[in-house]
C-alpha positions in Angstrom: 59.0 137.6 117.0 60.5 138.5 120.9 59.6 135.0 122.5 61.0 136.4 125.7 57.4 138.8 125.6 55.0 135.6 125.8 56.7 134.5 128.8 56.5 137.6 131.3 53.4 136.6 133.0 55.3 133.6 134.4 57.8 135.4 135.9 55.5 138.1 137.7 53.9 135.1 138.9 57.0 134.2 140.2 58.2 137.2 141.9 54.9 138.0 143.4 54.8 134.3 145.4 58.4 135.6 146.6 57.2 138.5 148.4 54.0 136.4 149.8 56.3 133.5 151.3 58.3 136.8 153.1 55.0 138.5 155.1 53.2 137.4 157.1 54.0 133.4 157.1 55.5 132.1 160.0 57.2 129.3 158.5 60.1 130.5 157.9 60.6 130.8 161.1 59.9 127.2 162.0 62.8 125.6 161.9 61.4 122.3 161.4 59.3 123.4 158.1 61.3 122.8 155.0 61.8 126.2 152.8 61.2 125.3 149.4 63.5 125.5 146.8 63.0 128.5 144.2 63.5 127.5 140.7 64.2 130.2 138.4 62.0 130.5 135.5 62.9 129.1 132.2 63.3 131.8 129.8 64.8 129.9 126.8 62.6 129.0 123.5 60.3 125.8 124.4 61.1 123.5 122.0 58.8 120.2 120.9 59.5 117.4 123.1 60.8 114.9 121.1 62.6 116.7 117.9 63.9 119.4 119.9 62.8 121.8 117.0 61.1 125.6 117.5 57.4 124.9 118.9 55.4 126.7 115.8 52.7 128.8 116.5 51.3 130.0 112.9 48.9 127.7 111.0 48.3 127.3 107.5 46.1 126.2 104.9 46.4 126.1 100.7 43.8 124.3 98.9 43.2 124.5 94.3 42.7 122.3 91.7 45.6 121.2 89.4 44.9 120.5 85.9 46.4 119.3 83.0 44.6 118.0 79.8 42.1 117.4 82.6 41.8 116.7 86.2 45.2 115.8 87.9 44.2 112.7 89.7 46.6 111.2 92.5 49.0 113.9 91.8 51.2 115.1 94.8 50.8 118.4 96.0 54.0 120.1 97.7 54.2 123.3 99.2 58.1 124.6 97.8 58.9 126.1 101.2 62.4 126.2 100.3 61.9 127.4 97.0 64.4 124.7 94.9 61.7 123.6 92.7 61.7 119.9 94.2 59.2 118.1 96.7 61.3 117.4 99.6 60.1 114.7 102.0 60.3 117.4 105.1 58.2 119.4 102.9 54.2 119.5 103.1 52.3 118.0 101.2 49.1 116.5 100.2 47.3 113.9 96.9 44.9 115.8 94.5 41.2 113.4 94.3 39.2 112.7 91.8 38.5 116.2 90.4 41.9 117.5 90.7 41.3 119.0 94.3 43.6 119.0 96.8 44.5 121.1 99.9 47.9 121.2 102.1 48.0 121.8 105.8 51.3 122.7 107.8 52.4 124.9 110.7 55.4 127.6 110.3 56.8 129.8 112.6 56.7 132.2 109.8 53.2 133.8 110.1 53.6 134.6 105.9 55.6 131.8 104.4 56.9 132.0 100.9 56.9 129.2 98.9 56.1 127.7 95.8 53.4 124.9 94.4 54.7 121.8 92.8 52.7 119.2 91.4 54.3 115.9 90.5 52.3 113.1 88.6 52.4 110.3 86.3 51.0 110.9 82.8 48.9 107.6 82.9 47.3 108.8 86.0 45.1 111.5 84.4 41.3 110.9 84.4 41.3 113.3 80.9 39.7 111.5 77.8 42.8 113.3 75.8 45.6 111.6 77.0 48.3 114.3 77.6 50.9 113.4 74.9 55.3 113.2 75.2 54.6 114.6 71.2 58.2 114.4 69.6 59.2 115.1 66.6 62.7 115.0 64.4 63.3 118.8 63.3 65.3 119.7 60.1 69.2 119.0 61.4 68.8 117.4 64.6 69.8 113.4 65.5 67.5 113.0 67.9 63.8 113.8 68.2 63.0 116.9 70.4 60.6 116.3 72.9 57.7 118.7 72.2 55.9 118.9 75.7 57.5 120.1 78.2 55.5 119.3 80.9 55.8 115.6 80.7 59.4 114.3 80.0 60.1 111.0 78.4 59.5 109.0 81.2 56.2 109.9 81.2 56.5 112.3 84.7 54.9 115.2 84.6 55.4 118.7 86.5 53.7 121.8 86.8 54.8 124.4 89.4 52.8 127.8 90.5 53.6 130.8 92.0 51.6 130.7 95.9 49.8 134.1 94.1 47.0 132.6 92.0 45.2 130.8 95.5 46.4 127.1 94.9 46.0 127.0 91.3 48.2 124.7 89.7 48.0 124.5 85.3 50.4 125.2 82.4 49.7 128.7 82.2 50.7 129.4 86.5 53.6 127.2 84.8 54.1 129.6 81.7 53.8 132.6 84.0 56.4 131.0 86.6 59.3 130.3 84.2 58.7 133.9 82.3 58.7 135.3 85.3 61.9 133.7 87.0 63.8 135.1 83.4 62.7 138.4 83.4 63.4 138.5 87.1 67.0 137.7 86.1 67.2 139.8 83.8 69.4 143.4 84.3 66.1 145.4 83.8 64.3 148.3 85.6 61.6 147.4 88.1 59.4 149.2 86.0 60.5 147.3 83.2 59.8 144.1 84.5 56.3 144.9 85.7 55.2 146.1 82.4 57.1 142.7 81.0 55.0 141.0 84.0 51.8 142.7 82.7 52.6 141.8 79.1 53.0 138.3 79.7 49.1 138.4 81.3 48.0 140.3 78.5 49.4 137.8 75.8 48.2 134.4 77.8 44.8 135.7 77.8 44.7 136.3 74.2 46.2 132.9 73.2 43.9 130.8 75.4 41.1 133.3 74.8 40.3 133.3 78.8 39.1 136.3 80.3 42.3 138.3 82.2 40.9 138.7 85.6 40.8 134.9 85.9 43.3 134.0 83.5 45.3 131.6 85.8 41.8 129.9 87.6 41.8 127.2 84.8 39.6 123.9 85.5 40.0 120.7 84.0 37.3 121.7 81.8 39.0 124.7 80.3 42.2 122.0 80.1 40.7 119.4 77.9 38.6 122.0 75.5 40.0 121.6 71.9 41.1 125.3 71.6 43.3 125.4 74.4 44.7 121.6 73.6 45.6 123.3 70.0 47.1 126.5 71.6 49.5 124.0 74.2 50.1 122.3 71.4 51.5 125.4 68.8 53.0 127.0 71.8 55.2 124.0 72.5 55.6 123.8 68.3 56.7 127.4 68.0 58.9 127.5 70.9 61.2 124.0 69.3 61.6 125.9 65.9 62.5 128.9 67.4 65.0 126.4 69.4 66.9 129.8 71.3 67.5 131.7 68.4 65.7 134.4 69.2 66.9 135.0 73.0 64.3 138.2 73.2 61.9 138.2 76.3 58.6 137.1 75.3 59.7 136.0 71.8 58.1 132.6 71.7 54.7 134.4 73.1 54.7 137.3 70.8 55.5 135.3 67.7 53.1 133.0 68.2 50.4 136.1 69.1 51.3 137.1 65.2 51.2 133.5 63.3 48.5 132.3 65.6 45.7 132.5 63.4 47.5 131.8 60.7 49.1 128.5 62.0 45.3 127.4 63.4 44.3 127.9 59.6 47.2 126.3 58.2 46.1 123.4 61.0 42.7 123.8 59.5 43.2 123.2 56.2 45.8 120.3 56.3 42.9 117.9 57.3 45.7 116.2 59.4 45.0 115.6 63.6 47.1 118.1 65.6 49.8 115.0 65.9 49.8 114.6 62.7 50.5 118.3 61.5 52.9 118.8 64.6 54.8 115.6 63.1 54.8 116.8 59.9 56.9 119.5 60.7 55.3 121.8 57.5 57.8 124.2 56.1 54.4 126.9 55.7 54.4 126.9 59.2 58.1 127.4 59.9 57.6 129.9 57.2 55.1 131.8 59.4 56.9 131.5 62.2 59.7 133.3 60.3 57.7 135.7 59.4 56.0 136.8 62.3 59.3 137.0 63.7 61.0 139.3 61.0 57.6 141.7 61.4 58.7 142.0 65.4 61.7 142.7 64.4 63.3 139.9 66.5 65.3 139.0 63.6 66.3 140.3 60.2 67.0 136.5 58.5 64.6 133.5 58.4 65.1 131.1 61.3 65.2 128.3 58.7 67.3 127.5 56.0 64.8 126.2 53.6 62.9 129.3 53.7 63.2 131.4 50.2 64.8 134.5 51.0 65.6 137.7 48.3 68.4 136.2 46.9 67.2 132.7 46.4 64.4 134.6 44.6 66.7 136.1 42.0 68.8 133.0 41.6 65.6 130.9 40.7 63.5 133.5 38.8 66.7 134.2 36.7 67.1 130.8 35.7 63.2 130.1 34.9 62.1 133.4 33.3 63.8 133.6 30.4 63.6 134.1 26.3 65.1 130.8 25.4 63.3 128.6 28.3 64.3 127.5 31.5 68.4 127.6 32.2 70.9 126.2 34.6 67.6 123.8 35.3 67.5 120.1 35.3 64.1 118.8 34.5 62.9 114.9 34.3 60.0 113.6 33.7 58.9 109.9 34.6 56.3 108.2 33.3 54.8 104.4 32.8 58.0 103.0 31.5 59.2 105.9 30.2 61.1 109.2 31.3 62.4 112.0 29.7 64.8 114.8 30.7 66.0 118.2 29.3 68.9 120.9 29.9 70.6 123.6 28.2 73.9 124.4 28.3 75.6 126.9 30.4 76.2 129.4 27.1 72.3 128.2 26.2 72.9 127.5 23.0 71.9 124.2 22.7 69.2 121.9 24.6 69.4 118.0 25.4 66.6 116.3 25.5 66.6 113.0 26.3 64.8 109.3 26.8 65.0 106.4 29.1 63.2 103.3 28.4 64.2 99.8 29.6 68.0 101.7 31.2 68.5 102.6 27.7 69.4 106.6 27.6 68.4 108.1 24.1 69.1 112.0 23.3 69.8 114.2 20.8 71.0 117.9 21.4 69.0 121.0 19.6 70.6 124.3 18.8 68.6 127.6 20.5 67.9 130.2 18.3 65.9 132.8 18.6 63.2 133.5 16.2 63.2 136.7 14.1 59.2 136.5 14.7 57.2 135.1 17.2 53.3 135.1 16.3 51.3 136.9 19.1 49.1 134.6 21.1 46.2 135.8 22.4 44.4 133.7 25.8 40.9 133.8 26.5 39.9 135.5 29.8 37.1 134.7 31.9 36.4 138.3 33.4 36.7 140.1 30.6 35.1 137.6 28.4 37.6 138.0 25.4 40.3 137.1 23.9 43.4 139.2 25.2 47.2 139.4 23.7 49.8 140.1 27.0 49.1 144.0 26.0 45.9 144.4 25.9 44.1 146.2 28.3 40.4 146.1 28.9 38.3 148.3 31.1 36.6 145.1 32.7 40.1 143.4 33.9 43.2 145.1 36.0 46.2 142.4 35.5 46.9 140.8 39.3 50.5 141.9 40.2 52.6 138.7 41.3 53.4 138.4 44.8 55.7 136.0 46.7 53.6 134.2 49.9 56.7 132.1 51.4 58.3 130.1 49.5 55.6 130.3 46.5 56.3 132.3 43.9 52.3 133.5 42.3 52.2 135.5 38.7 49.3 134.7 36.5 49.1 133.5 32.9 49.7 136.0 30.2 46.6 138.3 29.9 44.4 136.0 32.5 43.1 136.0 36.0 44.7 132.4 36.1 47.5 131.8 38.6 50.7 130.3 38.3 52.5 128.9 41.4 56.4 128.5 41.3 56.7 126.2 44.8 60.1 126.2 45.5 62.3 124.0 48.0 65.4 125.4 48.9 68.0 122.2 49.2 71.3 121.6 51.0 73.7 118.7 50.0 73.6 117.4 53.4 69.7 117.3 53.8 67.8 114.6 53.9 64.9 115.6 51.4 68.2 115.8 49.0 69.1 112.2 49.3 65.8 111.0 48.8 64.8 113.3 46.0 68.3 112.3 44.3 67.8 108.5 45.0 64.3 108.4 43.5 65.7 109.2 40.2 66.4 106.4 37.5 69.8 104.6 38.4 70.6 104.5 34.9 70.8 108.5 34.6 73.4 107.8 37.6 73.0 111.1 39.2 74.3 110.1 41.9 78.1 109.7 40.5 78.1 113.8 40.1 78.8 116.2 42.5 75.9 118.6 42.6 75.9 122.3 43.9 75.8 122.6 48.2 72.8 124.5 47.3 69.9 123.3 44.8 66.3 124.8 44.4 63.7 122.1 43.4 60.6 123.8 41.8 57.3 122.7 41.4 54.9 125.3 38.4 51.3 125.0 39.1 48.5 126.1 37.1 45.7 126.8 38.7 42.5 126.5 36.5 42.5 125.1 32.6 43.6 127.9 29.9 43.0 128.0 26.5 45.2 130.6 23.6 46.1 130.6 20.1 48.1 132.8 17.9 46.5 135.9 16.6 45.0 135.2 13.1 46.9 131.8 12.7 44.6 128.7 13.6 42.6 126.5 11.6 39.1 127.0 11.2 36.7 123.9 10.4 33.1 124.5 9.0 30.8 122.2 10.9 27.5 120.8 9.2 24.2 121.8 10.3 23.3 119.4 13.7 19.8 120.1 15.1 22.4 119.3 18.5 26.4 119.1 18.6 25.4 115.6 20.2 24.5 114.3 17.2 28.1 114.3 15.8 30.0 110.7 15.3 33.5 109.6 15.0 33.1 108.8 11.0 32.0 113.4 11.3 35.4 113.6 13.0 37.3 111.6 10.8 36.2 114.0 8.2 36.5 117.1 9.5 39.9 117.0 11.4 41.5 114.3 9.4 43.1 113.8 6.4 44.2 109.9 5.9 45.5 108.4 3.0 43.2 106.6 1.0 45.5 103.3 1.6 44.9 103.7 5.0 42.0 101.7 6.7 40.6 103.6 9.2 38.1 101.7 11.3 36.1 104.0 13.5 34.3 103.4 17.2 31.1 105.3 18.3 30.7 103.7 21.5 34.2 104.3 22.5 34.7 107.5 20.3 37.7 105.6 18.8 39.8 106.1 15.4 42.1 103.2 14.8 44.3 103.5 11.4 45.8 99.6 10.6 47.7 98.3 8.2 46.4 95.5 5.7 47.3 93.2 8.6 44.9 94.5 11.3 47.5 96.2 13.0 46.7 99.1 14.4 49.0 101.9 13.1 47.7 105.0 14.8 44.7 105.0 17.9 42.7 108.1 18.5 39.8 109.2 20.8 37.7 112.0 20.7 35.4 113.5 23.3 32.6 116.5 23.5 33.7 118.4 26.4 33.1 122.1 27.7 35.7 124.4 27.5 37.3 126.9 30.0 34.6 129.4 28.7 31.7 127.6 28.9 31.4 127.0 25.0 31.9 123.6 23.9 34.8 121.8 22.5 36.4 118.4 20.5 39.1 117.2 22.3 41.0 114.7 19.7 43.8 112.9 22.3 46.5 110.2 20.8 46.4 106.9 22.3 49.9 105.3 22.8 50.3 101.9 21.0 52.8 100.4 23.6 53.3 101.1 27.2 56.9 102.8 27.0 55.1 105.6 25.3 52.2 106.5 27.7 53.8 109.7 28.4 53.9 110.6 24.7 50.2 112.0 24.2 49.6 114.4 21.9 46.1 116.7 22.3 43.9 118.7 19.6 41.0 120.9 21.0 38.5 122.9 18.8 36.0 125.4 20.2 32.8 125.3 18.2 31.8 128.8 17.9 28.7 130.2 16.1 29.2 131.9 12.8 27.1 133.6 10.5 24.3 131.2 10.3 26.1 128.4 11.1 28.8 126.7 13.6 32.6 126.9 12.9 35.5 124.8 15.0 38.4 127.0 15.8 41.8 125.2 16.7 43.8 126.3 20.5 45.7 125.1 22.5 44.4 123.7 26.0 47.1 124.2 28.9 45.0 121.6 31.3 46.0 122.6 35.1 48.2 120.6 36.9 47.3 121.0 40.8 45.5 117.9 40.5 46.9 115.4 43.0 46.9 112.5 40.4 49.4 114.7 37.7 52.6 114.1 38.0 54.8 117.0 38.2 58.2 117.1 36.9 61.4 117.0 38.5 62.5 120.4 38.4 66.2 121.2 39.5 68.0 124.6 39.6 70.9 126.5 41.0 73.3 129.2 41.1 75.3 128.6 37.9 77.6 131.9 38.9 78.4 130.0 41.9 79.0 126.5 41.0 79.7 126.4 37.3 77.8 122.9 37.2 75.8 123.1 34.0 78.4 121.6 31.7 79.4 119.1 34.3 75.9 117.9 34.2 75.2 118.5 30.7 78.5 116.0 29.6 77.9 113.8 31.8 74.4 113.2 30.3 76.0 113.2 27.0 78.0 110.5 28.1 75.0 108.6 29.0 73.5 108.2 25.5 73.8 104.9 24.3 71.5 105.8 20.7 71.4 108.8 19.1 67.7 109.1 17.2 
């Protein structure tokens, strides 16, 4: 503005007293009348009095709410005149009350100031019943935790800043939509570019927070505490630490997490964990879908992580566990009550070791694999058909599921069945953690630890899904039962009968309110323990389950089972003999340890396989 404008009146004023004084006044012609002194007008800027700084002339006003997990209470408010992203104490500024509210009064000579909206708090100070959390967490190859929320640091200070657009707003999405837009500002872009980048970023806050775009920035405290958006902070901050830079793409993190989002919030969902909890947790199925989504978008043709499965992980570890003579290049240990157990072939697989470890004592023996010039055809019963199916068999009431990988789960399904089968892999470096601890929790006296293992192992978990039951085509036993008015009616001395045939030196003393069959010797002690049970089977017909009961405690891992389905027959019932494969996604079974690799690679089968040798201390 021309300053020298405003002061023109004065100096007309001036002039126009000149003139006056010369007509008509007889004064100046009395000599002994004093003629005033003329000043001359002042035409510099006035300045304030006691600063010496411009006089102002424009006032202005901001007033919003900040919030933050709720009302920002005794926050402080600064109008950013100088744009540096810091409160400066020349700076105005103003405290939020009670609901968050705040408004900032201050004169400029500018009659449109630019400038930018801090708010600066202390966590503690928020009046929100959810606490904002400093969440961090230790990801996968970093020393020190990352901090997850980036809005509150470690000292517990948090900051928020706003464009002066959105009418004294102040929350994490004027926050989100300040830093985005500060990056694609710097970017080497086309205006047009950036606006529809701009536009994009609107577009993709509105979905994630599920608020309505025309007052997507307006958020109250309410909107701030409700669990939705709390969850969608939360994954936002989550998504943007895995992706830790690696995918330097405008709009990555948002775009990524507008794919997994749903996903993620399920995965949440279903972990029956608190959001801490599952954030903590770090869960590679997460990471996995963030991978994912990320590949789709084509922001990246490799997973962002290295214990996610890719294609030729797959091959490695389906090569080594689908194969005619059992699993190869695969350590696999069992651990029981006082007991554990432990197989491998070796690297020409044509012999097996399987071993025993009771009290540090290592007992094995090796087997040679052959294959056999005929292998009877099983056949599985399957619950949509109803039938009993061999693997090629077809049936116009069942279409065999095609496997699929989902992450790092391998899922085919049990020969001719609707039964799933889950191959969980976790893909392993030497210098990970999880690899330490799964190699520590091994029995010392197996001494794993002495070996140098592959830098890249696969541990596998195989989960069946629902109970099975097969038998070989045409080669089971078949039991005639006697005529019971109900299958209830039968009694252990009826199943001592039927399914056994002891010696006639043998006393067998037998249990109807346990459902026990105890063989002794002439002392009383018990020789051989057995219990039978009337169950249902995986088709709904009943069965005999006949289990062993171990005699001492290092042999609780050695059960053996017998099932019979009881089927009718003619006039009567028959008991047919199968085999039960029980599934094992119950939390209480123990899986076994399952550990493969790439033998091509590391040529570490016979290095493992003597070294167990060199273990035994018995031979059986």
């Amino acid at each position: 503005m021309d300053f020298s404008q405003q002061w023109r009146p004065s100096l007309i004023a001036a002039a126009l007293s000149i003139v006056l004084m010369g007509c008509g006044s007889s004064d100046s012609d009395n000599p002994e009348v004093d003629t005033p002194e003329i000043t001359p007008p002042d035409t510099s800027t006035p300045t304030t009095p006691d600063t010496g700084t411009p006089a102002t002339n424009f006032d202005h006003q901001i007033a919003g709410v900040a919030a933050y997990q709720g009302a920002l209470v005794g926050a402080t408010i600064c109008a950013d005149l100088n744009m540096n992203q810091a409160c400066e104490t020349d700076e105005p500024s103003a405290m939020t009350d009670s609901e968050g509210a705040y408004q900032i009064d201050w004169q400029s000579e500018l009659e449109t100031p630019e400038y930018y909206l801090l708010a600066n708090w202390v966590a503690a100070s928020s009046t929100s019943n959810k606490k904002p959390q400093v969440m961090q967490l230790r990801f996968k190859g970093a020393t020190q935790p990352k901090q997850l929320n980036t809005i509150i640091n470690a000292a517990g200070l948090g900051t928020l800043v706003a464009s002066s657009e959105y009418g004294g707003a102040i929350n994490l999405l004027t926050n989100i939509k300040f830093n985005r837009k500060v990056e694609i500002q710097k970017s080497e872009l086309e205006e047009s570019q950036k606006t529809a980048l701009l536009t994009e970023v609107d577009t993709l806050l509105a979905r994630l927070f599920a608020l309505q775009p025309s007052n997507l920035y307006q958020v109250t405290p309410a909107n701030s505490v409700s669990d939705d958006f709390i969850i969608t902070e939360a994954l936002y901050n989550y998504v943007e630490q895995v992706l830790a830079g690696q995918i330097p793409a405008l709009l990555a993190l948002e775009n990524v997490l507008d794919v997994s989002f749903d996903d993620l919030k399920a995965l949440l969902e279903d972990s029956e964990f608190s959001l801490e909890e599952f954030i903590d947790s770090d869960p590679l199925a997460a990471r996995i879908l963030i991978s994912n989504a990320a590949i789709s978008l084509g922001y990246t043709e490799s997973h962002i992580d290295h214990r996610i499965m890719g294609e030729h992980d797959w091959d490695i570890l389906l090569g080594n566990i689908i194969s005619e003579t059992g699993f190869k290049n695969t350590f696999t240990l069992s651990s029981n009550v006082g007991m554990s157990s432990f197989s491998l072939h070796n690297s020409a697989d044509t012999k097996q070791l399987f071993g025993f470890l009771v009290d540090d004592v290592v007992t094995a023996f090796e087997m040679n694999i052959t294959s056999n010039d005929y292998e009877w055809p099983t056949q599985c019963w399957n619950t949509t058909s109803e039938s009993w199916m061999t693997e090629d068999q077809t049936s116009p009431d069942f279409t065999k599921p095609t496997p699929y990988f989902d992450g790092n789960t391998y899922v085919t399904y049990y020969d001719n069945t609707p039964v799933e089968i889950h191959f969980i892999s976790q893909k392993l470096l030497k210098t990970d953690e999880e690899w330490d601890a799964i190699i520590n929790s091994t029995p010392q006296a197996l001494a794993l630890n002495d070996i140098s293992w592959p830098e890249v192992s696969y541990r596998m978990e195989m989960q069946l899904t629902e109970n099975v039951m097969c038998r070989e085509v045409d080669n089971y036993d078949i039991i005639n039962l006697p005529e019971y008015s109900q299958l209830e009616q039968i009694n252990t001395a009826d199943i001592v009968d039927l399914f056994f045939d002891f010696d006639d030196s043998q006393l067998v003393i037998t249990n109807d309110v346990n459902n026990t069959i105890s063989v002794e010797d002439g002392l009383g002690t018990p020789l051989e323990v057995y219990h039978w049970e009337l169950l249902d089977s995986p088709n709904g017909m009943p069965m005999i389950e006949i289990t062993t009961v171990p005699l001492e405690q290092a042999n609780a891992g050695l059960i053996d089972h017998r099932n019979y389905l009881i089927e009718d027959f003619l006039d009567g019932k028959i008991a047919t003999q199968f085999d039960l494969y029980k599934a094992t996604i119950d939390e209480s079974t123990q899986l076994p340890l399952m550990l493969t690799y790439d033998e091509d690679t590391y040529e570490f089968t016979d290095v493992l396989y003597q070294h167990l040798l060199g273990l035994i201390s018995t031979q059986p």
